[in-house]
N, C-alpha and C positions, 0 to 999 in steps of 0.2 A: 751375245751382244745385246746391249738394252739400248730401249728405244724410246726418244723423250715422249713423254706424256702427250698425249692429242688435246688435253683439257687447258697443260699449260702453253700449252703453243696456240691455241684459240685466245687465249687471255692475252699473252704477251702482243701477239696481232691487233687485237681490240685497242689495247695500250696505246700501242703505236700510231693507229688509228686515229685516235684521240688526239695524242700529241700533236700529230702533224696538221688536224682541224686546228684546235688551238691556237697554235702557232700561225695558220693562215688566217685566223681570223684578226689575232693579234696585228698579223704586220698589215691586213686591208687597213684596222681601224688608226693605226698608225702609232700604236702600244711602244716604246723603245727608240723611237725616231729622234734625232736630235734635234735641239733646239736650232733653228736659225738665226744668225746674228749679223749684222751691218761687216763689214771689212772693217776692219780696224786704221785702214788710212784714212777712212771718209770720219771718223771722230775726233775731234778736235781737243774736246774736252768730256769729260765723264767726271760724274758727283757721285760719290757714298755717301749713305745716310743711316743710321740706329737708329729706329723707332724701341722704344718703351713704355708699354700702355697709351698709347696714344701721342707720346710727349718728344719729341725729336732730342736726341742725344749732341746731335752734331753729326753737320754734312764738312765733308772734305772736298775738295778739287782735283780731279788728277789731270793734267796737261802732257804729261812726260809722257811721247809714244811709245817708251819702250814699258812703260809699266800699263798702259791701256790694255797694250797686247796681249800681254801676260794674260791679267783680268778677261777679256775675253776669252785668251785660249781657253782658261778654264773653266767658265760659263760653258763653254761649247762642249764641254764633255757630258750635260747635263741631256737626260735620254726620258722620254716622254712616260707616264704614268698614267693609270687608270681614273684618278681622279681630275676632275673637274674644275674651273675657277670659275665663282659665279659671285665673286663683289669686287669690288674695289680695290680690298686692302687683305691681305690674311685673318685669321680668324686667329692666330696667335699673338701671347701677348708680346711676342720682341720677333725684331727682322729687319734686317738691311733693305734698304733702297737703292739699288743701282741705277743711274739716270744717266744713257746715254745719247748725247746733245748729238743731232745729225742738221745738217742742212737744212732739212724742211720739214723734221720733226722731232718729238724726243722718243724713246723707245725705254718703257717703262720695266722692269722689273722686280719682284721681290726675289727674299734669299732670306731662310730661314729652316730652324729645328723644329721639327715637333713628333713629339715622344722621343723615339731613338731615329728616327730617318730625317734626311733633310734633300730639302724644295725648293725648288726655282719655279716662280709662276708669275706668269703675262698675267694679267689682267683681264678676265670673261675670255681668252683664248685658250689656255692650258696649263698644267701643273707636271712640271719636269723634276724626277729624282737625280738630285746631285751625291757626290761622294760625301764620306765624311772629311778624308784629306783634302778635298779639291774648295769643301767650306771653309775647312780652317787654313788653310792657305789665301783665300778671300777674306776672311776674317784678322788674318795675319796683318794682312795689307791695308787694310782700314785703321790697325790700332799701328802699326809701322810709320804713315804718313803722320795720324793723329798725336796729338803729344800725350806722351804715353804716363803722364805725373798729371796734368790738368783735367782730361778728358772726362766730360759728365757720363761716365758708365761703371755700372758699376764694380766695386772690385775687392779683393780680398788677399791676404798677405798670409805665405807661409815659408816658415823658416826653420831650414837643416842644419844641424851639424853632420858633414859628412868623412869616412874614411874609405880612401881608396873607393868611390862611388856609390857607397850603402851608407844607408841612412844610420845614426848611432842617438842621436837626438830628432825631435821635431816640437816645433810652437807653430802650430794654428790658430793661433786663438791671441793674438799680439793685443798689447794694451798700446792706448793712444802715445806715450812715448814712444816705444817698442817700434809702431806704424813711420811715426817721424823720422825716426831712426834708417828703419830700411829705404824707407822714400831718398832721404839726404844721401845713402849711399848708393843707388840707384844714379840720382842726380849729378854726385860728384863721377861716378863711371861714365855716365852719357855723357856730360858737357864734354869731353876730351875725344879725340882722335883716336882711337886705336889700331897701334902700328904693329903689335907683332902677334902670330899665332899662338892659339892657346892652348892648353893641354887637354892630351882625356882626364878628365874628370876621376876617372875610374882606376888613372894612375896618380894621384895626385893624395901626399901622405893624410892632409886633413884642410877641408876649405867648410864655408859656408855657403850654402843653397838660399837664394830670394829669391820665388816662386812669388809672380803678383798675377792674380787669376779671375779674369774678367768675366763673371759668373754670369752675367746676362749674356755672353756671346760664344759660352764655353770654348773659351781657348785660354792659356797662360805663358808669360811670358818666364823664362828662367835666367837667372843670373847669379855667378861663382866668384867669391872672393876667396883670397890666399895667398899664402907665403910663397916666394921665389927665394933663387938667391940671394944672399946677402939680408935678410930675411925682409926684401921689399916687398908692402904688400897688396895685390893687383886686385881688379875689376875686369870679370869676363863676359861675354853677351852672350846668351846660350843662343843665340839668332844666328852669329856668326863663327863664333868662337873664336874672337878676337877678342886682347885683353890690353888694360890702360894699364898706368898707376892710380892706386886706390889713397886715397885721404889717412894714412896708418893711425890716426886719432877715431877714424869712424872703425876701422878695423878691430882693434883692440876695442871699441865699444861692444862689436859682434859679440867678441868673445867673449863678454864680459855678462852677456844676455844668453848668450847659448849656457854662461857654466862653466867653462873650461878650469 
């Protein structure tokens, strides 16, 4: 029978050691701790805001308690960081303003990317890492409420021809018709109601992909046009996956830009 090493079992010990200093010193200083946040019945109202270099994009209003909640809950999954807040404003150039209105104060936040990770930070109290799902869900919500054709942010348009969910074509690079184009079919999909489910994508013989991708806030919104029965042809929201009827004049213009 052999016997573990005496050298590796001093090290592994030390290891451990360590770890668990670490970790106690972590949780004294309050390394991982979640943010604290108001109830969400005491707010009445809460603003979004995009800053852009300095220059405010557009603030929104949210009143709807069921969407406040939301927006907190998932502020609140945001868990304290080593780093420090020691001005104002972010040191980055783009970042959300979360303002939420209390009774007898506001209670300030930003919400932003930088490099690959993203922050939530109080103001000279602390700088909390948030998810990347739980930002672009927050960020979802901002361009959700906002109108998503007018909005001073910036954005950028890309366009598939798709089969059965793999791409066979792509334009990234649209010319100012081209842009008009997908915007007006974008616009004739949204103005309508949409009343019935829509397909997977992935089964669907050949549609068009509108990809419109809000490069300052890296998130993108998707949308599927295509043939149904009778060969009517629809508008889908990749938000919901619910589809309208599509304008069959702008449809056939798709196709007519993809190639087909």
């Amino acid at each position: 029978m052999r016997f573990p090493n005496t050298k590796a079992i001093k090290t592994a010990a030390i290891l451990l050691c360590l770890f668990v200093i670490l970790l106690v010193i972590a949780t004294s200083a309050g390394v991982y701790q979640r943010i604290i946040l108001p109830d969400s019945r005491d707010v009445n109202v809460l603003y979004l805001s995009f800053v852009k270099e300095g220059t405010d994009k557009g603030s929104i209003e949210v009143k709807d308690k069921q969407v406040i909640g939301n927006i907190l809950k998932l502020l609140a999954g945001a868990r304290k960081s080593l780093q420090s807040s020691v001005q104002d404003t972010p040191l980055t150039k783009s970042y959300f303003i979360v303002n939420i209105k209390l009774p007898s104060e506001n209670h300030i936040l930003y919400l932003y990317k930088y490099k690959n990770s993203y922050y939530l930070e109080e103001p000279y109290l602390a700088v909390y890492k948030i998810s990347k799902t739980d930002y672009k869900k927050l960020s979802s919500i901002y361009i959700s409420v906002a109108d998503p054709l007018t909005k001073d942010v910036e954005t950028r348009y890309e366009l598939n021809r798709m089969k059965y969910g793999k791409k066979i074509k792509t334009n990234d690079d649209l010319s100012k018709e081209e842009i008009e184009l997908v915007e007006a079919v974008i616009q004739n999909g949204l103005s309508k109601s949409a009343a019935w489910q829509g397909k997977d994508i992935a089964k669907v013989d050949e549609c068009y992909a509108i990809h419109k991708v809000f490069t300052d806030i890296d998130i993108k919104d998707s949308y599927y046009a295509y043939l149904i029965e009778d060969d009517v042809s629809v508008f889908q929201n990749g938000r919901n996956d619910y589809y309208n009827v599509l304008d069959r004049k702008l449809y056939d213009k798709l196709t007519e830009v993809m190639g087909k």
